[in-house]
C-alpha positions, 0 to 999 in steps of 0.5 A: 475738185477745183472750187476755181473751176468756173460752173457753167450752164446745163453741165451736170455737177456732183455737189455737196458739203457736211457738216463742221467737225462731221457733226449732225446738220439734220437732227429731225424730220423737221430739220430735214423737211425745212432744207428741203422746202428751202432748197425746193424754192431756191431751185425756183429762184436761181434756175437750177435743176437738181435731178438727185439728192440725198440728205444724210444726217451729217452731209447731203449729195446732190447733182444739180444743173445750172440752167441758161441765166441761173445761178447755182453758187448762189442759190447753195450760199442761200441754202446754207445761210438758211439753214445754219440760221435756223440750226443756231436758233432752233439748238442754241448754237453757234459758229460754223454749221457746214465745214466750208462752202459748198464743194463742187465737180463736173459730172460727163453725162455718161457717168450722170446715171453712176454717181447719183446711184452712189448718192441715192445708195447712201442711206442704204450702206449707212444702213438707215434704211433696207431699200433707197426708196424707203429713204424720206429725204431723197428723191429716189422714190420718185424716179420708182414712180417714173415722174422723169421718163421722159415726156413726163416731165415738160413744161418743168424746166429744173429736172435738166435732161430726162432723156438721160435718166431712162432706165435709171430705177432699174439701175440702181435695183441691179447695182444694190442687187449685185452688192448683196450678192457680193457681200453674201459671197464674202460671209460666206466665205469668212464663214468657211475660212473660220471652219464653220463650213465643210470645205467642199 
């Protein structure tokens, strides 16, 4: 990662930041909704896409797209002045919120679909939850609703490349599948190497 490394148009970024000395930047479902509604109209403001997100309770993923004219550093640095803001009003705190400014990699398109089932699977494996479309703050369910199958979603220009995200829900279902499968087989087999199980 190279904060230097100039963020150009219509290139896919993996982006996110947690929080100072890892502690909590969302506390409650008010917290999580405030940064949402925030970053919903900063995406407006500065032209940027965000096709996946996830907030968790000390840190958020998401991919974001700059589009032609906007500007996606400063549309992360209102976000983050935003909501340390209210934190330090809402909780009597002081200092730094976030551990340094937001970090940032470029993402090839045939790897898009792979880190945002990394970012969508996070609450599952912190185990906040069963399913990732169970999780309030992502955007995981709507992907299930199928709002970016493509000719869908025109006339909205912040949802970047649908054609790309074809398939996608499915993809994340076989990833956390075979996950389950894999992590089954290894209790199994600590079972079996402790002798709890017959050896066949």
């Amino acid at each position: 990662m190279n904060r230097e490394e100039r963020i150009e148009d219509h290139r896919y970024y993996h982006v996110y930041n947690r929080g100072n000395d890892r502690k909590q930047i969302f506390r409650s479902d008010s917290d999580y909704q405030a940064f949402l509604k925030k970053m919903r109209s900063l995406t407006v403001r500065y032209s940027v896409a965000l096709p996946v997100y996830a907030l968790m309770p000390n840190h958020y993923h998401m991919i974001a797209l700059q589009e032609s004219g906007g500007n996606l550093s400063k549309m992360m640095g209102a976000l983050a002045t935003s909501t340390a803001k209210r934190y330090n009003l809402k909780y009597g705190h002081s200092g730094h919120l976030f551990q340094g400014p937001f970090q940032y990699k470029a993402v090839p398109e045939d790897a898009v679909q792979d880190v945002a089932c990394y970012i969508h699977l996070n609450p599952v494996r912190a185990g906040l939850v069963k399913e990732p479309a169970e999780w309030k703050f992502s955007n995981f369910a709507e992907y299930v609703e199928g709002f970016l199958r493509q000719g869908e979603n025109q006339g909205d220009p912040h949802r970047g490349k649908p054609e790309l995200w074809n398939g996608y829900a499915a993809h994340v279902r076989e990833v956390l599948k075979n996950e389950r499968v894999e992590e089954e087989y290894r209790k199994r087999l600590r079972l079996h190497v402790e002798g709890f199980l017959p050896a066949e």
